[in-house]
The first five atom37 places (N, CA, C, CB, O) and aatype in JSON, in Angstrom:
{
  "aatype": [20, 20, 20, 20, 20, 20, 20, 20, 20, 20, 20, 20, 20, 20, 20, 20, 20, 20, 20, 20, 20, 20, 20, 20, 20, 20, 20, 20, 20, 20, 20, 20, 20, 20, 20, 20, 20, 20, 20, 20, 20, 20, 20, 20, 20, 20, 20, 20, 20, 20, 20, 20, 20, 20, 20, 20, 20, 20, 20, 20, 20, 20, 20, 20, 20, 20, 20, 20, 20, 20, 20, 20, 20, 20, 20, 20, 20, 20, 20, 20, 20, 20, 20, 20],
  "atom_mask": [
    [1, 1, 1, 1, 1],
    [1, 1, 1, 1, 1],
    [1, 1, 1, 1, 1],
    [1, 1, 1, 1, 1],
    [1, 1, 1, 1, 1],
    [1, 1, 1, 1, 1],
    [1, 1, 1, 1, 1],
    [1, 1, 1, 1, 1],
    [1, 1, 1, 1, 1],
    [1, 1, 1, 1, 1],
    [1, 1, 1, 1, 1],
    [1, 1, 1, 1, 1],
    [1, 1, 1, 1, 1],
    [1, 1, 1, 1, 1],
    [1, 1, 1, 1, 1],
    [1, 1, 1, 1, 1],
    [1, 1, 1, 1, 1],
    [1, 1, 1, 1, 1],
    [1, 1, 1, 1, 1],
    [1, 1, 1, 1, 1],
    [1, 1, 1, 1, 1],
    [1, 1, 1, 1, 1],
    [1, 1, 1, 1, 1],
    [1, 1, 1, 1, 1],
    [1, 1, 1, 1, 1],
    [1, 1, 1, 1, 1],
    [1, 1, 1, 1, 1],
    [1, 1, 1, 1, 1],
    [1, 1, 1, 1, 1],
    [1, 1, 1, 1, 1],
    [1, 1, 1, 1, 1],
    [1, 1, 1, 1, 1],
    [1, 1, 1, 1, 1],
    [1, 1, 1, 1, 1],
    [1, 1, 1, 1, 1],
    [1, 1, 1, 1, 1],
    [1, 1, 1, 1, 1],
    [1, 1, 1, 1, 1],
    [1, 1, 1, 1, 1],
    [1, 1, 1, 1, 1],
    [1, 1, 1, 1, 1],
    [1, 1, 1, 1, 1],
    [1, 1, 1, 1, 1],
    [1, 1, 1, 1, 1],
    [1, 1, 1, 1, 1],
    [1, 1, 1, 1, 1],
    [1, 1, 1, 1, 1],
    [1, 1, 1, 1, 1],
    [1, 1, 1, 1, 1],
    [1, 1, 1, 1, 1],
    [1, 1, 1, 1, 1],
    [1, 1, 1, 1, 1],
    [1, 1, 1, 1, 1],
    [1, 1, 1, 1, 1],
    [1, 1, 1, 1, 1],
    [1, 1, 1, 1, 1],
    [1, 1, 1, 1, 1],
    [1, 1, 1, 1, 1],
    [1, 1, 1, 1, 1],
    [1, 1, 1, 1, 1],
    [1, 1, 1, 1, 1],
    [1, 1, 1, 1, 1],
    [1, 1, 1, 1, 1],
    [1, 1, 1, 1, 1],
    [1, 1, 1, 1, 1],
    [1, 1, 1, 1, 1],
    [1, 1, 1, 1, 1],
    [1, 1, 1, 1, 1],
    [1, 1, 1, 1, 1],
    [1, 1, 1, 1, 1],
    [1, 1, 1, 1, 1],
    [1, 1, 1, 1, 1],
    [1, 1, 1, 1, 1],
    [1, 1, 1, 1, 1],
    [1, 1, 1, 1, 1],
    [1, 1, 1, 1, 1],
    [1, 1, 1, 1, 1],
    [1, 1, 1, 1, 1],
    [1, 1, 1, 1, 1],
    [1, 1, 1, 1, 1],
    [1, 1, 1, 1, 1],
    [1, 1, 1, 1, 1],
    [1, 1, 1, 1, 1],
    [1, 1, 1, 1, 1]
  ],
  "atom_positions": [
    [[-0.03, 10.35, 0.47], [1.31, 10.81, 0.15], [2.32, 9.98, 0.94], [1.48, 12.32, 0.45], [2.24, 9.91, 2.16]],
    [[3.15, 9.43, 0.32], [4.45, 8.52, 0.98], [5.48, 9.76, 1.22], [5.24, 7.11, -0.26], [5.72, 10.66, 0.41]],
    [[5.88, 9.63, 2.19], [7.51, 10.6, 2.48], [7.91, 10.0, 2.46], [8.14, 11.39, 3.46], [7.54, 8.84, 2.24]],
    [[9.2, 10.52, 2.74], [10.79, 10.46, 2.51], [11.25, 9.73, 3.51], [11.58, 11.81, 2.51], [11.82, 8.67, 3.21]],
    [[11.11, 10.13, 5.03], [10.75, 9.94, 6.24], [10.09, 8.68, 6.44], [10.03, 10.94, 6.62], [10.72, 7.76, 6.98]],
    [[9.11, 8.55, 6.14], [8.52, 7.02, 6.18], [9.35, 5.81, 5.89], [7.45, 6.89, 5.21], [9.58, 4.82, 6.6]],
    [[9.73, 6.1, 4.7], [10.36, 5.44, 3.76], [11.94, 4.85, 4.87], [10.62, 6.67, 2.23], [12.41, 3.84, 5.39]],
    [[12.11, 5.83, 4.76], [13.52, 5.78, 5.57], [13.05, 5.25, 7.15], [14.38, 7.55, 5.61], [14.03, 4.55, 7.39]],
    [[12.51, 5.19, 7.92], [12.22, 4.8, 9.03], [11.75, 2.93, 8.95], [11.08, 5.9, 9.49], [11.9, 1.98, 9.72]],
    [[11.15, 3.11, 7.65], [10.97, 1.31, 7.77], [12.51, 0.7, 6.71], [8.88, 0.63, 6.72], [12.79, -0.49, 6.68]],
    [[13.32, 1.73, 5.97], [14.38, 0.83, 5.83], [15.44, 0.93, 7.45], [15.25, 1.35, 4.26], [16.41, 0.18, 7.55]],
    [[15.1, 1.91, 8.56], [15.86, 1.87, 9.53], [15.61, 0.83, 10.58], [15.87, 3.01, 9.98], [16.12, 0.67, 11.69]],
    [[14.5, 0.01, 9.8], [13.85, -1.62, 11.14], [14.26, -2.26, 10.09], [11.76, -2.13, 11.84], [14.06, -3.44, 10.4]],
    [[14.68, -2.25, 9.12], [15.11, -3.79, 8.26], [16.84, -3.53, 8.66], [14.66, -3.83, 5.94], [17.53, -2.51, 8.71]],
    [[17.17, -5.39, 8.96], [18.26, -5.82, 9.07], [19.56, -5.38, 8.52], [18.07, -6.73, 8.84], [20.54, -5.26, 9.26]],
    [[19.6, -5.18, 7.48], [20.31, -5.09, 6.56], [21.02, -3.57, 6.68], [19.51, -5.42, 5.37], [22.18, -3.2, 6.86]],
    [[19.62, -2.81, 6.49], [20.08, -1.45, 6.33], [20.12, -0.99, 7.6], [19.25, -0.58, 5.46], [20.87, -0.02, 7.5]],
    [[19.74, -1.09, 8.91], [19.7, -0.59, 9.56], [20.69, 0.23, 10.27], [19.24, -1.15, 9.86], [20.3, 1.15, 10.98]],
    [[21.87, 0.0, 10.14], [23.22, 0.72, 10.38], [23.79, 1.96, 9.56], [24.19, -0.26, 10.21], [24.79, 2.64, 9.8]],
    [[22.77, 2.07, 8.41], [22.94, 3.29, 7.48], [22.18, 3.54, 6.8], [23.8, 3.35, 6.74], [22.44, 3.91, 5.65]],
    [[20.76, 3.42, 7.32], [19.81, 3.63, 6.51], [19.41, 5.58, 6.4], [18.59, 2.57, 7.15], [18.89, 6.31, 5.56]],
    [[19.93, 5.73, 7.65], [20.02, 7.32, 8.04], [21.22, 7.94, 6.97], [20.56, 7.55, 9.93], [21.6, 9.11, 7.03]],
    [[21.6, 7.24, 6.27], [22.8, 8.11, 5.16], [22.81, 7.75, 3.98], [24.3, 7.99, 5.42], [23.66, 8.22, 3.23]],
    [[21.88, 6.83, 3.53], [21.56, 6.92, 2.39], [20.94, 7.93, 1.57], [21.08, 6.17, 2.34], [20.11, 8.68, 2.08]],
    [[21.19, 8.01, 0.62], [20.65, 9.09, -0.15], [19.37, 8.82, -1.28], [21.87, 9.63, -0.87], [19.33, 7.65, -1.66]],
    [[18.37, 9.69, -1.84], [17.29, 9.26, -2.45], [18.19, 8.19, -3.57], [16.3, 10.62, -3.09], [18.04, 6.99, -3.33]],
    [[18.63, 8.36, -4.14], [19.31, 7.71, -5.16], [20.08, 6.68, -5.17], [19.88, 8.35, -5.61], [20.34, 6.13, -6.24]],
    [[20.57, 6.25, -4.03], [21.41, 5.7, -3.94], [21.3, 4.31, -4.0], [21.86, 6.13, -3.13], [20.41, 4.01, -3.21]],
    [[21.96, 2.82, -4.79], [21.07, 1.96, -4.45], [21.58, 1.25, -3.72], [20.51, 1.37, -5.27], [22.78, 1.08, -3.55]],
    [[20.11, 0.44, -2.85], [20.38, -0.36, -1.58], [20.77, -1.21, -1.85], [19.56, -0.7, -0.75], [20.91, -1.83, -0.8]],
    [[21.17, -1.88, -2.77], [21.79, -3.49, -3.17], [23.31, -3.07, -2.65], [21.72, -4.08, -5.27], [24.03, -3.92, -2.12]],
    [[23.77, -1.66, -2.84], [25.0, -1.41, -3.06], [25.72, -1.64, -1.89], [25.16, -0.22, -3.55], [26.76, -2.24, -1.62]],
    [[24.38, -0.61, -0.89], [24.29, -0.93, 0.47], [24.07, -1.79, 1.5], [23.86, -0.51, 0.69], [24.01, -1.51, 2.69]],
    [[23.93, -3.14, 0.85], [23.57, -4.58, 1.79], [22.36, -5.01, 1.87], [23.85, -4.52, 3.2], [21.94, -5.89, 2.61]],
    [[21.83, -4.44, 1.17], [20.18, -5.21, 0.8], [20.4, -6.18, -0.07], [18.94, -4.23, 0.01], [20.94, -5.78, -1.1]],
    [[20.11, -7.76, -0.03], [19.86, -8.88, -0.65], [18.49, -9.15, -0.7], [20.52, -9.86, -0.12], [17.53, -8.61, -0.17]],
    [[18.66, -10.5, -1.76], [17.11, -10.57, -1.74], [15.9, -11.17, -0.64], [16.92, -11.28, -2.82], [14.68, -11.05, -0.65]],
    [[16.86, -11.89, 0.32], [16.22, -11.93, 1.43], [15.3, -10.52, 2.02], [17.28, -12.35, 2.3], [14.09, -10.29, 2.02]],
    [[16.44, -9.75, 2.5], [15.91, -8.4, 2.78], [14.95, -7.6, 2.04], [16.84, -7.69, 2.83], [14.5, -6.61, 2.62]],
    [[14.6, -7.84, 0.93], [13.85, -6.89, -0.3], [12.53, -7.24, 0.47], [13.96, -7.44, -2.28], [11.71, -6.42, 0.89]],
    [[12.46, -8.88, 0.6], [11.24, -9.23, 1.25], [10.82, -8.89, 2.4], [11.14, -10.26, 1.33], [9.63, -8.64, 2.59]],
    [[11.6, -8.85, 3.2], [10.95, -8.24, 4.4], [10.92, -6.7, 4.49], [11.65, -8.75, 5.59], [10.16, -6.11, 5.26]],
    [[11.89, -6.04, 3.56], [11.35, -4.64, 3.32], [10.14, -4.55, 2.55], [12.3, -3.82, 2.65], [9.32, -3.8, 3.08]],
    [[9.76, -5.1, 1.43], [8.35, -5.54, 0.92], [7.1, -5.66, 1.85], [8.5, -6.85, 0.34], [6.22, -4.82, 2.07]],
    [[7.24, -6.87, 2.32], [6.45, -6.96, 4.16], [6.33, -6.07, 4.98], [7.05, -7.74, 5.16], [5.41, -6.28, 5.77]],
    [[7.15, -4.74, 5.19], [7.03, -3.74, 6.02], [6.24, -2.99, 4.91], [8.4, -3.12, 6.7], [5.04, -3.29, 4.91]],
    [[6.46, -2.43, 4.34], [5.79, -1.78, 3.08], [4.09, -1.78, 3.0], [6.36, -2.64, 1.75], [3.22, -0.92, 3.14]],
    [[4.11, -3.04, 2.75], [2.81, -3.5, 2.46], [2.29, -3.54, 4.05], [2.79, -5.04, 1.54], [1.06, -3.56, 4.02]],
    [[2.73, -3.56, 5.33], [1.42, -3.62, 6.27], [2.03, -2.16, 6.9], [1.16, -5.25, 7.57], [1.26, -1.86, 7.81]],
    [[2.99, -1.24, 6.79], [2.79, 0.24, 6.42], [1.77, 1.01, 6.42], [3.07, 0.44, 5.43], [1.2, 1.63, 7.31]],
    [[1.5, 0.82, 4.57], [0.93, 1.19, 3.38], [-0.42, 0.76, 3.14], [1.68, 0.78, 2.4], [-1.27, 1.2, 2.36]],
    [[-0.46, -0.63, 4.36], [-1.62, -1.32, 3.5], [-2.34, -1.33, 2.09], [-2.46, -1.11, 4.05], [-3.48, -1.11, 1.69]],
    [[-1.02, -1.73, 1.46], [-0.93, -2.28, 0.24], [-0.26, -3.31, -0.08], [-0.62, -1.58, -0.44], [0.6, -3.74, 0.68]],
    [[-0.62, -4.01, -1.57], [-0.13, -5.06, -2.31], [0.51, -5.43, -3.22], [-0.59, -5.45, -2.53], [0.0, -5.68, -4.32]],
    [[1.91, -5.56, -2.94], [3.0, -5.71, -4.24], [2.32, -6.42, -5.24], [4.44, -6.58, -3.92], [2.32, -7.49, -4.63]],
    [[1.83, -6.63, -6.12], [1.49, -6.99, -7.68], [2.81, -7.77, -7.91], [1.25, -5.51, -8.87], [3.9, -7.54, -7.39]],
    [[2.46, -8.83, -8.87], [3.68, -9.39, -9.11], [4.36, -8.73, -10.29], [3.54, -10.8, -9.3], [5.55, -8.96, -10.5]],
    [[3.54, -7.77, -11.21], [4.8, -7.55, -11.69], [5.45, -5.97, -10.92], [4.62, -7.54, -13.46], [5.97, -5.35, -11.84]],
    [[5.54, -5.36, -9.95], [6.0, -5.13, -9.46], [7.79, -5.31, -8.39], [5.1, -5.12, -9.48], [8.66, -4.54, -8.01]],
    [[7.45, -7.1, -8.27], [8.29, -7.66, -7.2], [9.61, -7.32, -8.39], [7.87, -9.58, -6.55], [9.35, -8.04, -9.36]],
    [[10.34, -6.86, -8.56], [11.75, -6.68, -9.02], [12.32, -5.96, -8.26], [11.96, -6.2, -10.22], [11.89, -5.13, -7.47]],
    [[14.06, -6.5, -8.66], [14.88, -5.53, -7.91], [14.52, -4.17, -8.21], [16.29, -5.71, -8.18], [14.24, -3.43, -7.27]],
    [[14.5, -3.68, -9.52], [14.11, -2.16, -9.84], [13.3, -1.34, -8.63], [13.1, -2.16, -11.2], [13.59, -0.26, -8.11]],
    [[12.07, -2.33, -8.34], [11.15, -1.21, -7.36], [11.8, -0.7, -6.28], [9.85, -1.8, -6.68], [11.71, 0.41, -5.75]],
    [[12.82, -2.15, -5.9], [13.24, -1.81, -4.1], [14.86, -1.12, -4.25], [13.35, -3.73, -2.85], [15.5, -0.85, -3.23]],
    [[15.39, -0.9, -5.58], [16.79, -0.57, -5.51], [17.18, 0.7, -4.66], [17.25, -0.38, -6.89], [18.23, 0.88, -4.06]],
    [[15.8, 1.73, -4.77], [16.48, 3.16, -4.71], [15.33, 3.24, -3.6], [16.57, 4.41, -6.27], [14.34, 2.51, -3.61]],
    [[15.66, 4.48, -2.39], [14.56, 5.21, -1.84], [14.01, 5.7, -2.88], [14.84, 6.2, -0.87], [12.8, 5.56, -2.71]],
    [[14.16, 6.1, -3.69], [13.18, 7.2, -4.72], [12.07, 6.18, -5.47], [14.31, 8.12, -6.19], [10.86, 6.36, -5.57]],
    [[13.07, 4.79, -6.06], [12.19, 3.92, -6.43], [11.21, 3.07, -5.79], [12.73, 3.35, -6.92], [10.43, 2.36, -6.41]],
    [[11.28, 3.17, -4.38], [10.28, 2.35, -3.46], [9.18, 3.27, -3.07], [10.98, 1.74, -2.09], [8.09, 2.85, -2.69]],
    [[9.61, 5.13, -3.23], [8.52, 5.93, -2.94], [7.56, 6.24, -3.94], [8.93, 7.01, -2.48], [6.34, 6.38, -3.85]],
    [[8.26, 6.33, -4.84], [6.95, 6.21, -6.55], [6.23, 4.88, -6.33], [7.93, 5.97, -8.62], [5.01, 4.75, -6.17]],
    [[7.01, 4.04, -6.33], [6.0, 2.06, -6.82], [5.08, 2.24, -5.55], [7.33, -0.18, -6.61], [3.87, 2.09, -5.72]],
    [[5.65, 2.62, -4.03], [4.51, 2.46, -3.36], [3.75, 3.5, -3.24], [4.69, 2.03, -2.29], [2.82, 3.32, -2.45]],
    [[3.82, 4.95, -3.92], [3.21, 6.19, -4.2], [1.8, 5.47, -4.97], [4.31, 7.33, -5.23], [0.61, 5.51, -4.66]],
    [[2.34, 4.98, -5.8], [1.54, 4.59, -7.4], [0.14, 3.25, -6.44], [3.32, 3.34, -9.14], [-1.01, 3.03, -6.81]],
    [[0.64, 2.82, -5.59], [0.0, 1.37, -5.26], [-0.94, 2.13, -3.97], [1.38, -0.15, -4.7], [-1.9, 1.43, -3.64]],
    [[-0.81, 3.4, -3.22], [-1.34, 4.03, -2.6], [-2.63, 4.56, -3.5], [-0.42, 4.84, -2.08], [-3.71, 4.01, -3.3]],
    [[-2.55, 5.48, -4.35], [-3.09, 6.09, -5.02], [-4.07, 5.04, -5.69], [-2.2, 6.82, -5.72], [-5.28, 5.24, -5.6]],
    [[-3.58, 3.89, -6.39], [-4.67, 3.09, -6.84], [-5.62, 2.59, -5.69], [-4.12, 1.93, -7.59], [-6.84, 2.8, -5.65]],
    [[-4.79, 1.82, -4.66], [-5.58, 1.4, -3.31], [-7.08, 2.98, -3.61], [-4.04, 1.62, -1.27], [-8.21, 2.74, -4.05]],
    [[-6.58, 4.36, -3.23], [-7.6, 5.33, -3.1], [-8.51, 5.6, -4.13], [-7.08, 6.41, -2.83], [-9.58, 6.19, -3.94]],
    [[-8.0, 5.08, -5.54], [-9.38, 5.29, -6.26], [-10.42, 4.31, -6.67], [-9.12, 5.84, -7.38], [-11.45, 4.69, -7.24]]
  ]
}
């Protein structure tokens, strides 16, 4: 199970967000908030040695990393396969 909490604690070590990653909201998107695509990657990179999991390429889009909600399903979904 990915939380909410998790989620939010590794966008609170990336650069970008780190000054408001505590007030973002599930929905809200991080592009809006100062995430570029530099940053996607190294939020990606935290993710994956997290999670110990593997972004898929068709995964890598802005879509997955826009929203907390959307980074907790894609890496929900990549957990769950990792377990079966």
């Amino acid at each position: 199970m990915v939380s909410l909490e998790e989620i939010r604690n590794i966008l609170a070590r990336n650069e970008a967000l780190a000054p408001v990653a505590g007030q973002i909201a599930e929905d809200e998107n991080l592009f809006d908030k100062g995430l570029d695509s530099f940053g996607s990657v190294q939020l990606m990179l935290a993710l994956e040695e997290h999670f110990d999991v593997e972004f898929p390429d068709h995964l890598l889009s802005r879509k997955s990393f826009s929203t907390i909600r959307s980074i907790r399903e894609t890496v929900s979904s990549l957990v769950q396969a990792e377990a079966a």
